[in-house]
C-alpha positions in Angstrom: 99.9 103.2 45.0 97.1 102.4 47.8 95.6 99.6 45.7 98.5 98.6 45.2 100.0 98.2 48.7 96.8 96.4 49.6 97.3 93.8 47.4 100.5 92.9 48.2 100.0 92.7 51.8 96.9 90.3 50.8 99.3 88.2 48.7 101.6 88.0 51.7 99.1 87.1 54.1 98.2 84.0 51.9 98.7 80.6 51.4 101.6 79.2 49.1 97.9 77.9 46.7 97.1 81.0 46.1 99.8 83.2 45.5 99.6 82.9 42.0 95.7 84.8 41.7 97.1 87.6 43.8 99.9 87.6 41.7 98.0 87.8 38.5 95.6 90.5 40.2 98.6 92.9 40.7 99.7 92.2 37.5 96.7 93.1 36.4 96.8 96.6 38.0 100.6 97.8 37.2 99.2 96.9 33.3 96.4 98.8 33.7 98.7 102.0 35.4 101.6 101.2 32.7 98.9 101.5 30.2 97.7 104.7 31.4 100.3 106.8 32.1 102.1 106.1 28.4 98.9 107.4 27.2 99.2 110.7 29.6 102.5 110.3 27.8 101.2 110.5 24.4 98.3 112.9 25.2 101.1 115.3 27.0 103.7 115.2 23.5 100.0 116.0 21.5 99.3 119.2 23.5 102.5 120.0 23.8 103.1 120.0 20.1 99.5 122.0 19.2 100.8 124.6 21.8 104.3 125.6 20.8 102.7 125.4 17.3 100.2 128.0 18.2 102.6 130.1 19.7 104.8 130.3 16.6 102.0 131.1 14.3 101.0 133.7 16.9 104.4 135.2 16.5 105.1 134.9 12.9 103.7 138.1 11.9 105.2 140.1 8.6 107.4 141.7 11.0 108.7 138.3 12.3 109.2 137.4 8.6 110.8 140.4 7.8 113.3 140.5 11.0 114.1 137.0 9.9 114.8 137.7 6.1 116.8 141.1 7.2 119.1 138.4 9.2 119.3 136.0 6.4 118.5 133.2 8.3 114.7 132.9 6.4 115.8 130.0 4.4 117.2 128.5 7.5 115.0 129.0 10.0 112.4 127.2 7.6 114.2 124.0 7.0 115.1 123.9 10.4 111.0 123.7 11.2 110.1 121.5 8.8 112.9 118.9 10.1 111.6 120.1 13.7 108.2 119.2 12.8 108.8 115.8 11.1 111.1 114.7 14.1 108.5 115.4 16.6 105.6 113.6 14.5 107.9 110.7 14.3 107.9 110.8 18.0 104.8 111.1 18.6 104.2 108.5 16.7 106.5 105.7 18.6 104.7 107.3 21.8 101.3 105.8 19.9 103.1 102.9 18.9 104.0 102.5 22.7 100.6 102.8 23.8 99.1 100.6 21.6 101.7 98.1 22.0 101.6 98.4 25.8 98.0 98.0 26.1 97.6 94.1 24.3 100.8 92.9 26.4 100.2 89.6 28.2 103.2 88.5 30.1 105.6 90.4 32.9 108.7 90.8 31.1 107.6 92.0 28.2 105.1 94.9 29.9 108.8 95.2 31.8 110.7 95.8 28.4 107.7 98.1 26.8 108.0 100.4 30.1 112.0 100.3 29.1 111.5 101.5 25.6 109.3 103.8 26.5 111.4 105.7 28.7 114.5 106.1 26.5 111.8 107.0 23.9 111.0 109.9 26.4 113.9 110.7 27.7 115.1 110.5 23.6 112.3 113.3 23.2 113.6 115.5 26.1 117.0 115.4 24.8 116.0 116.4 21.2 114.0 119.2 22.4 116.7 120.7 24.5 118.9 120.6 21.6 116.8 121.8 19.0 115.9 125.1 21.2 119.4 125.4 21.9 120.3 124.9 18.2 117.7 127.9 17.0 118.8 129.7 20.0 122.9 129.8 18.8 121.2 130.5 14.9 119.7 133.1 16.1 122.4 134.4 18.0 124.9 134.4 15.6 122.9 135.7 12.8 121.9 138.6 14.5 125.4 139.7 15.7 125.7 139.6 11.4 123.3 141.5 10.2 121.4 143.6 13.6 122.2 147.1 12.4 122.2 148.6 15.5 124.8 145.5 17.2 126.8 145.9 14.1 127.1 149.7 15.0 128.1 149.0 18.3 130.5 146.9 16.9 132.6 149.0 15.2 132.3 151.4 17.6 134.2 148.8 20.3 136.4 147.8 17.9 137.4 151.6 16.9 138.1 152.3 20.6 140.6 149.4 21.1 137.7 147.3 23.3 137.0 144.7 20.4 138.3 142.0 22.8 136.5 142.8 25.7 133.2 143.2 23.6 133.7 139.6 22.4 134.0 138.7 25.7 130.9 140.0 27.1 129.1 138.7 24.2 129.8 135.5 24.1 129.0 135.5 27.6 126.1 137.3 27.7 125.2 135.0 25.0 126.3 131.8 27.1 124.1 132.9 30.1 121.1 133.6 28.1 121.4 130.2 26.5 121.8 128.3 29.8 118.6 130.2 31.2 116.6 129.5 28.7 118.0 125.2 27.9 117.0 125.7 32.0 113.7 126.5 31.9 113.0 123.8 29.5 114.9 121.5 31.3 112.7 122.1 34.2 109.7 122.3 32.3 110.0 118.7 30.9 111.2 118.0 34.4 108.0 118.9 35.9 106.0 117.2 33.2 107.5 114.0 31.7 109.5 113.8 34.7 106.7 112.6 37.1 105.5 110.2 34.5 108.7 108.7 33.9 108.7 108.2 37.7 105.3 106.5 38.2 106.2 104.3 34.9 109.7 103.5 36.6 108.0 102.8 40.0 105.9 100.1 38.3 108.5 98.3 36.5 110.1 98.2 40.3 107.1 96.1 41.4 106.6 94.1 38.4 111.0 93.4 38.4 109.9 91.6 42.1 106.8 89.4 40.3 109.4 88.5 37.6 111.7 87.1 40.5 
């Protein structure tokens, strides 16, 4: 924040008179930088959600559909996208709703409150997505173990050997681990992205919190 930084050692360095202009200039500036980054915000959830859409049209071939309807979980898997897809629209949404709302503000506290809303709206987002991936993730999972030939095979092979405990075991964790890698790659992944937005955003509501004083 360079322009920043120099405007606040400019308002420092001035008379009690004119405090208020400099005051109002630096205003001025976190609005403007509020204002842009819940765009990047909004333009970020947009690309996101054309990307992981083109991915699962890339991957649901007939032999997708069929793997899906040999598992039973056809039915499912398609209700669970439509809600999927109507939940992030709605978000996407409020994230337009944001910007539009945060770019006409006129006073300190309430560009301070917008900049609040937004970031539970985000952080709302991350939280949905996590358990959404996780939710298909333990669908899958589960539905697999009940109708993957070749598992169910295995199966009863474990069980008619005495190991049927044991094979739990190492399913559910194997199933545990995979599930923690994969919530932890999205984790990081929104990290990386939404993360240092929601830190810039949170860095301006800092410097407007000490105008509002």
């Amino acid at each position: 924040m360079e322009e920043l930084d120099v405007l606040k050692k400019a308002w420092k360095n001035q008379d009690a008179s004119y405090n208020q202009v400099s005051e109002n200039d630096i205003y001025a500036m976190l609005h403007r930088k509020s204002s842009s980054i819940v765009k990047w915000i909004l333009i970020v959830s947009i690309i996101e959600f054309v990307f992981w859409n083109i991915i699962s049209f890339a991957f649901s071939d007939e032999k997708y559909q069929n793997k899906l309807e040999s598992y039973g979980i056809e039915d499912i898997m398609f209700i669970v996208n439509v809600i999927n897809y109507v939940i992030v629209v709605g978000f996407i949404y409020v994230f337009y709703k944001n910007y539009r709302s945060i770019s006409t503000l006129d006073s300190t506290s309430k560009l301070m409150q917008s900049i609040v809303n937004t970031r539970k709206t985000v952080q709302y987002y991350i939280w949905y997505n996590l358990f959404i991936v996780t939710l298909t993730i333990i669908i899958s999972i589960v539905m697999m173990f009940a109708h993957n030939p070749d598992i169910i095979s295995m199966m009863n092979e474990q069980i008619s050997e005495g190991h049927e405990s044991i094979f739990i075991f190492v399913c559910v964790l194997v199933s545990m681990a995979f599930i923690a890698l994969v919530i932890g790659v999205f984790w990081l992944f929104y990290r990386l992205i939404y993360g240092i937005l929601l830190k810039k955003l949170f860095a301006n509501y800092k410097e407007l919190k000490k105008i509002e004083v």
